[in-house]
C-alpha positions as CSV (number, residue, x, y, z in Angstrom):
1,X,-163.6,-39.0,-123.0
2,X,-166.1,-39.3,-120.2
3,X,-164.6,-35.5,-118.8
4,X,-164.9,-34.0,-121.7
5,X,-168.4,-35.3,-122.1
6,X,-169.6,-34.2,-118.9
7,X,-167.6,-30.8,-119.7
8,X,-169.9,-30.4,-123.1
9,X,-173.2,-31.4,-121.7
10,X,-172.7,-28.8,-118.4
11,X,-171.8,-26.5,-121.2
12,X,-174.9,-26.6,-123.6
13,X,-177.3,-26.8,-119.8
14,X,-175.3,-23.6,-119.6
15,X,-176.7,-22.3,-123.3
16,X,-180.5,-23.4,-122.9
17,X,-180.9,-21.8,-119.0
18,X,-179.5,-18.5,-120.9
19,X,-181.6,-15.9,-121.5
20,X,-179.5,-15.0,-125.0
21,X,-181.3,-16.5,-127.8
22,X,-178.1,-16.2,-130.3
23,X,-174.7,-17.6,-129.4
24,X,-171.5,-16.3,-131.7
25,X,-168.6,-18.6,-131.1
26,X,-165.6,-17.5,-132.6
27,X,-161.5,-17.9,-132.7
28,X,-160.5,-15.1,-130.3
29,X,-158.8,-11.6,-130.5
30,X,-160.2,-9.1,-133.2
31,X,-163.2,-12.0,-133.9
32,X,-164.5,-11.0,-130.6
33,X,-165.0,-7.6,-131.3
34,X,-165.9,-7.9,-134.7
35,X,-168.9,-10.5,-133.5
36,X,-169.8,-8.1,-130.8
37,X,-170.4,-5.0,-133.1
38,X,-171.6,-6.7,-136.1
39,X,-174.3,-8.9,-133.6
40,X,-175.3,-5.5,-132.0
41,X,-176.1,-3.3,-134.9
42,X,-178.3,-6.8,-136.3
43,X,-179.9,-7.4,-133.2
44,X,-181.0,-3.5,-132.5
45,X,-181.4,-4.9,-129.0
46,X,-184.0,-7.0,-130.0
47,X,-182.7,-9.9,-128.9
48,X,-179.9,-10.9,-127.0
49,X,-176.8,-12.3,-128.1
50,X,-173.3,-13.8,-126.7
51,X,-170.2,-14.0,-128.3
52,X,-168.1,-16.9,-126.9
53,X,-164.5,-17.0,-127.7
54,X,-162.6,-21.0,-128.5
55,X,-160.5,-21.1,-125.3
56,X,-163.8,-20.4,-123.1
57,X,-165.3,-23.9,-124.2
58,X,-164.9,-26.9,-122.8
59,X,-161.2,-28.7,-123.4
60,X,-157.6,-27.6,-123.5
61,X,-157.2,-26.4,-127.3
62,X,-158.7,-23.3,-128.5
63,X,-158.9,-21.9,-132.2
64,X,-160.1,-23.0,-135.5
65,X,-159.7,-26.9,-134.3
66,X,-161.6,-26.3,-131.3
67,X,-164.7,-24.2,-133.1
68,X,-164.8,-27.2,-135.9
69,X,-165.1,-29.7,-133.5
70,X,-167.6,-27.7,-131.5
71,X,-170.0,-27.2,-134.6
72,X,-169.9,-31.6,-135.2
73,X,-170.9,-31.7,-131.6
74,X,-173.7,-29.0,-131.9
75,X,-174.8,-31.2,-134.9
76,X,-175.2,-34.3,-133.8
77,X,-176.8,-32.7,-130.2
78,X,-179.1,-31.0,-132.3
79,X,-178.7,-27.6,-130.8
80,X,-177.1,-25.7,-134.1
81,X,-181.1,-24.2,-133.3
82,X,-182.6,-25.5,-130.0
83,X,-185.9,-24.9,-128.2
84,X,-185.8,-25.0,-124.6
85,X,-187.4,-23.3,-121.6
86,X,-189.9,-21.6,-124.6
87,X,-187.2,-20.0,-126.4
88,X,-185.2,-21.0,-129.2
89,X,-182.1,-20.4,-129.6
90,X,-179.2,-20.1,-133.0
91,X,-175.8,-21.1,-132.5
92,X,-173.3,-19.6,-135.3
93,X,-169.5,-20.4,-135.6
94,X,-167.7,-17.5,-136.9
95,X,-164.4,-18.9,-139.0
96,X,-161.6,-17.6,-140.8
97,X,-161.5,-19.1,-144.5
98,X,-157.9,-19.6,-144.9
99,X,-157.8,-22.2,-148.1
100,X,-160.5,-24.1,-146.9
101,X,-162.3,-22.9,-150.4
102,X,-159.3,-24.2,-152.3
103,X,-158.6,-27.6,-150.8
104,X,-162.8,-28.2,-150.1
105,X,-162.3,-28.3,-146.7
106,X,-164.6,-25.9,-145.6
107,X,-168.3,-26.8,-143.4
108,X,-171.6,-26.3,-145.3
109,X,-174.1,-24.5,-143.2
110,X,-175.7,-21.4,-142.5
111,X,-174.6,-21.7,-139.1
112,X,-171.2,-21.1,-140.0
113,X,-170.0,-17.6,-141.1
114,X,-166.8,-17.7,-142.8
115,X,-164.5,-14.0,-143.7
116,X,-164.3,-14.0,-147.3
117,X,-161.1,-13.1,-147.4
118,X,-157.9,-15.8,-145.7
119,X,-158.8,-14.0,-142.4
120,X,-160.7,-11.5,-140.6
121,X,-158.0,-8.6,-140.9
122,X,-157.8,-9.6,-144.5
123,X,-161.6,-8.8,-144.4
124,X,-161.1,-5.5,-142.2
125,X,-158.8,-4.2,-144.4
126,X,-160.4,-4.4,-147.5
127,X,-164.1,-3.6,-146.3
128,X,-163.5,-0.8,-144.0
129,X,-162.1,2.7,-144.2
130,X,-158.2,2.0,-144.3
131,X,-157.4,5.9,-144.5
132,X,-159.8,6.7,-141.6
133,X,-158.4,4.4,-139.8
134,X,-154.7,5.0,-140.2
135,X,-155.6,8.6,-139.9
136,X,-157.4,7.9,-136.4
137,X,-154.8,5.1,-135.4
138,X,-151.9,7.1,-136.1
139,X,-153.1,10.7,-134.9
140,X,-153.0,12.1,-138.6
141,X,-155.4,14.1,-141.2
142,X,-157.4,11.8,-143.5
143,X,-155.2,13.6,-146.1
144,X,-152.0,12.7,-144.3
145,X,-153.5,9.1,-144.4
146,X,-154.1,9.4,-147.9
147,X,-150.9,11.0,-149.4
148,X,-149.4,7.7,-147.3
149,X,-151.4,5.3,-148.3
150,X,-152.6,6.4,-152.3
151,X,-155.7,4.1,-153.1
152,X,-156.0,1.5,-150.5
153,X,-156.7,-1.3,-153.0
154,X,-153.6,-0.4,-155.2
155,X,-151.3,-0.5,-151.6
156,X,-152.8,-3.4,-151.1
157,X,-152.4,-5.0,-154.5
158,X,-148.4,-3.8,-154.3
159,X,-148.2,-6.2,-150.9
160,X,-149.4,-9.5,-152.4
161,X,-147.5,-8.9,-155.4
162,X,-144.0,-8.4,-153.7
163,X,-145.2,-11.6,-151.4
164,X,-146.5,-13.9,-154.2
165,X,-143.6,-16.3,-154.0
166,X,-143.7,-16.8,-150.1
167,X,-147.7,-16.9,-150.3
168,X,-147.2,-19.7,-153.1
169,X,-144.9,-21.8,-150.6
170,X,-147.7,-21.3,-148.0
171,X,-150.5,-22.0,-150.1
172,X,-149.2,-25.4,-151.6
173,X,-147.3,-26.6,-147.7
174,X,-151.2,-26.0,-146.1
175,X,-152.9,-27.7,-149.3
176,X,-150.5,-30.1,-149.3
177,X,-149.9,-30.5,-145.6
178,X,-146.4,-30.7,-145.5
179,X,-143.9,-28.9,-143.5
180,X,-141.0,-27.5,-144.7
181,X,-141.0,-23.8,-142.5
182,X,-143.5,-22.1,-145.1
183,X,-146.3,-21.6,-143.1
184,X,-149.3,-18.8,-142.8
185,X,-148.4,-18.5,-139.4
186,X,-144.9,-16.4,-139.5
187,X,-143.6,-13.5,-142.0
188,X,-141.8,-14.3,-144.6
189,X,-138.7,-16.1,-144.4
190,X,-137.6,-14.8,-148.3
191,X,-138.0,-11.3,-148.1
192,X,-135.4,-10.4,-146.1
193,X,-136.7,-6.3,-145.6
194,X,-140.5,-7.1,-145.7
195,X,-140.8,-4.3,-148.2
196,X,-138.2,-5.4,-150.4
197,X,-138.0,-8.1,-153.0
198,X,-137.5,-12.0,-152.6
199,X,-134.3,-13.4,-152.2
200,X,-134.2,-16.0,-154.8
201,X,-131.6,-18.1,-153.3
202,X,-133.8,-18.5,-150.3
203,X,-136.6,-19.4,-152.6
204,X,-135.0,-21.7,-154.2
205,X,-134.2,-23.6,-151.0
206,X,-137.9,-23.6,-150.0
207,X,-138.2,-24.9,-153.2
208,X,-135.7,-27.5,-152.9
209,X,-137.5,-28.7,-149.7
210,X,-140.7,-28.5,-151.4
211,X,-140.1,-30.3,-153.8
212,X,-138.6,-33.3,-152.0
213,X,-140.9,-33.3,-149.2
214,X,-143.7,-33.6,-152.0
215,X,-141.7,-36.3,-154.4
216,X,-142.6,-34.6,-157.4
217,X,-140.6,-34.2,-160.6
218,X,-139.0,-30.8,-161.3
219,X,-141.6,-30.6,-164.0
220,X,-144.3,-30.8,-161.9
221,X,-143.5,-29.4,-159.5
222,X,-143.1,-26.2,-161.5
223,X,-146.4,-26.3,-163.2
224,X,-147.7,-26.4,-159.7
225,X,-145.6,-23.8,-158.1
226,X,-146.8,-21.6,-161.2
227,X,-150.1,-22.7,-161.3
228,X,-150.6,-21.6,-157.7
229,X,-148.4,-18.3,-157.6
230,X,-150.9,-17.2,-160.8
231,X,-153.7,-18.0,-158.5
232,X,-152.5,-15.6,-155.5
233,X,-151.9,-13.2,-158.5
234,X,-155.4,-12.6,-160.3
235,X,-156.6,-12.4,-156.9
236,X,-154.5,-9.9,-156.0
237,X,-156.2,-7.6,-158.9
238,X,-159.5,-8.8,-158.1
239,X,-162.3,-7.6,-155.8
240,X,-161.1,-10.4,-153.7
241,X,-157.3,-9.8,-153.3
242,X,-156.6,-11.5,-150.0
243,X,-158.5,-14.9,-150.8
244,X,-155.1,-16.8,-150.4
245,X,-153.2,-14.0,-148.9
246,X,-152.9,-13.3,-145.0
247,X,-154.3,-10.1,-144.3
248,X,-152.4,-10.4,-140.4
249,X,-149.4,-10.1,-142.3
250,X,-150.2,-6.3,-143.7
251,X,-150.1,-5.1,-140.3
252,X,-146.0,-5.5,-139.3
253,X,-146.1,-4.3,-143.3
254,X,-148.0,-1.1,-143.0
255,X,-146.1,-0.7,-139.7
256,X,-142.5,-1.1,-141.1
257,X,-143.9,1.3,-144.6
258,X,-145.1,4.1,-142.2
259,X,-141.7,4.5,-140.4
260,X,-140.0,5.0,-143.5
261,X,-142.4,6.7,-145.4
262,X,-144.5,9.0,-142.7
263,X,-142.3,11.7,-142.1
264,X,-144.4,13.9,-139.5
265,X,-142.4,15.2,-136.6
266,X,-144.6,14.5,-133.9
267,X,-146.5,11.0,-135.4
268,X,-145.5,7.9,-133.5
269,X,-145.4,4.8,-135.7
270,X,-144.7,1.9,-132.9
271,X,-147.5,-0.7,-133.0
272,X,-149.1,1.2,-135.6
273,X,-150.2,-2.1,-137.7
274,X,-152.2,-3.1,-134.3
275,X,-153.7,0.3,-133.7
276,X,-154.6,0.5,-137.2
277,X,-156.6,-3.1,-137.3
278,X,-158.2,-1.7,-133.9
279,X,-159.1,1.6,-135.5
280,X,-160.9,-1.2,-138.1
281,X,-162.7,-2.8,-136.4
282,X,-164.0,0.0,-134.3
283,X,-165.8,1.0,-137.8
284,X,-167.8,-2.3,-138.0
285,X,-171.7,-1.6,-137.1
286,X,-171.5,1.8,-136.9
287,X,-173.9,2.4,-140.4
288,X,-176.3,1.0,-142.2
289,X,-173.8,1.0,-145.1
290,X,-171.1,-0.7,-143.2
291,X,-169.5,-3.2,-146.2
292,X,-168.3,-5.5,-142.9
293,X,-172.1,-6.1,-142.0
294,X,-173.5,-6.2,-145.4
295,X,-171.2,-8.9,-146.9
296,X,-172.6,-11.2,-143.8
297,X,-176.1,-9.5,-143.4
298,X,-177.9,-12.6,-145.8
299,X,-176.4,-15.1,-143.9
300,X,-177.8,-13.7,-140.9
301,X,-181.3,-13.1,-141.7
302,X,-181.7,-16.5,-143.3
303,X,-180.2,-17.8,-140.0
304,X,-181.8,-15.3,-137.5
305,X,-185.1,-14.2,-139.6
306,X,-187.8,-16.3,-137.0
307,X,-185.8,-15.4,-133.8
């Protein structure tokens, strides 16, 4: 305890000698980025501004866990906005959702920026220019792009939809905390081709393990299981399709979709789901009508308005 003390106070001696006067700590890969460019086009160069990434803080764990615990410690230091040296200073925590909206998990503060969507790429690909980028990421015309794609929102749509079951299993293991191998963190484990239906015998067996994992009655445990799976389904035909659906996982899908599908001689699909969330997030900042900044633009002026 006394290390990681010392490590935390050397850390926020680091923050007030600084000349930044806005610090951005987020989860790591695309977040940075996405900070960077969204902090830039705010700031106008204005002010300055860091973006600080989980495994650069003090400790051994990075992530989520690590920002969380970060933002109690900021708290009860006082330095979510500190004075010091004649300039004050904003901390903000930028945080994937997940389910934290569903289970009430999630921190109350202006200091923390959450995606509205389960995560950031979630977010990207609903907000941004999915046909520019694919077009950009993949070396194609934006009408290439779009005969591939047809109406982003309606691809999208098609993905939850053919992934509701294995989203259900994740949704109610995380709410539920129990483990049983259905977790937001792989693909799915009951659709065999990614872009082909579930296999019910392997949903059944998640099921199965659900089920007993969770000692609930068959009965209930349906009405939950259905309760939930509805839930993943009106959002995937709302404005907000991807609020309990992993929008990492539409990158292997768009990947696997464009090598079937694309049928260009001389386009190269391999890592095209990467280059494609790249070719995102290299949108962010770059207009005053950029939907990425807007969503997040009232946050930051109430947080950033006497800086």
């Amino acid at each position: 305890m006394s290390r990681l003390t010392f490590s935390n106070g050397a850390f926020a001696r680091k923050l007030q000698v600084s000349n930044s006067k806005v610090f951005a700590f987020v989860e790591g890969g695309l977040d940075r980025p996405f900070a960077d460019r969204l902090l830039r086009a705010e700031s106008k160069g204005v002010w300055r501004y860091q973006v600080i990434g989980a495994k650069e803080l003090p400790g051994e764990t990075g992530g989520k866990p690590r920002l969380v615990r970060l933002y109690a410690w900021l708290r009860k230091k006082g330095m979510l906005r500190f004075n010091a040296y004649s300039k004050e200073s904003v901390c903000m925590i930028f945080l994937d959702k997940d389910i934290d909206d569903l289970t009430r998990r999630g921190l109350r503060s202006d200091h923390v920026i959450y995606t509205e969507s389960y995560d950031l790429e979630g977010d990207l690909f609903l907000n941004a220019d999915l046909v520019a980028a694919v077009s950009d990421a993949l070396g194609m015309t934006r009408e290439q792009a779009g005969a591939f794609l047809g109406l982003p929102s309606t691809w999208i749509q098609a993905q939850v939809e053919r992934w509701a079951d294995w989203a259900t299993l994740c949704v109610i293991s995380q709410a539920r905390q129990v483990k049983v191998g259905a977790s937001f963190d792989r693909m799915s484990a009951i659709n065999p081709d990614i872009l082909g239906a579930t296999d019910e015998a392997q949903l059944g067996e998640f099921k199965r393990k659900l089920k007993s994992e969770l000692g609930c009655s068959g009965v209930r445990f349906s009405r939950m299981y259905d309760r939930y799976r509805k839930e993943i389904l009106k959002c995937g035909s709302s404005e907000q399709p991807l609020r309990l659906f992993k929008g990492k996982w539409l990158a292997p899908i768009l990947e696997k979709d464009a090598s079937r599908r694309i049928g260009i001689p001389d386009i190269s699909v391999q890592l095209a789901g990467q280059k494609v969330l790249t070719a995102l997030v290299a949108q962010v900042g770059n207009s005053p009508t950029c939907t990425c900044c807007s969503r997040r633009r009232r946050q930051l002026t109430r947080l950033l308005g006497d800086v």
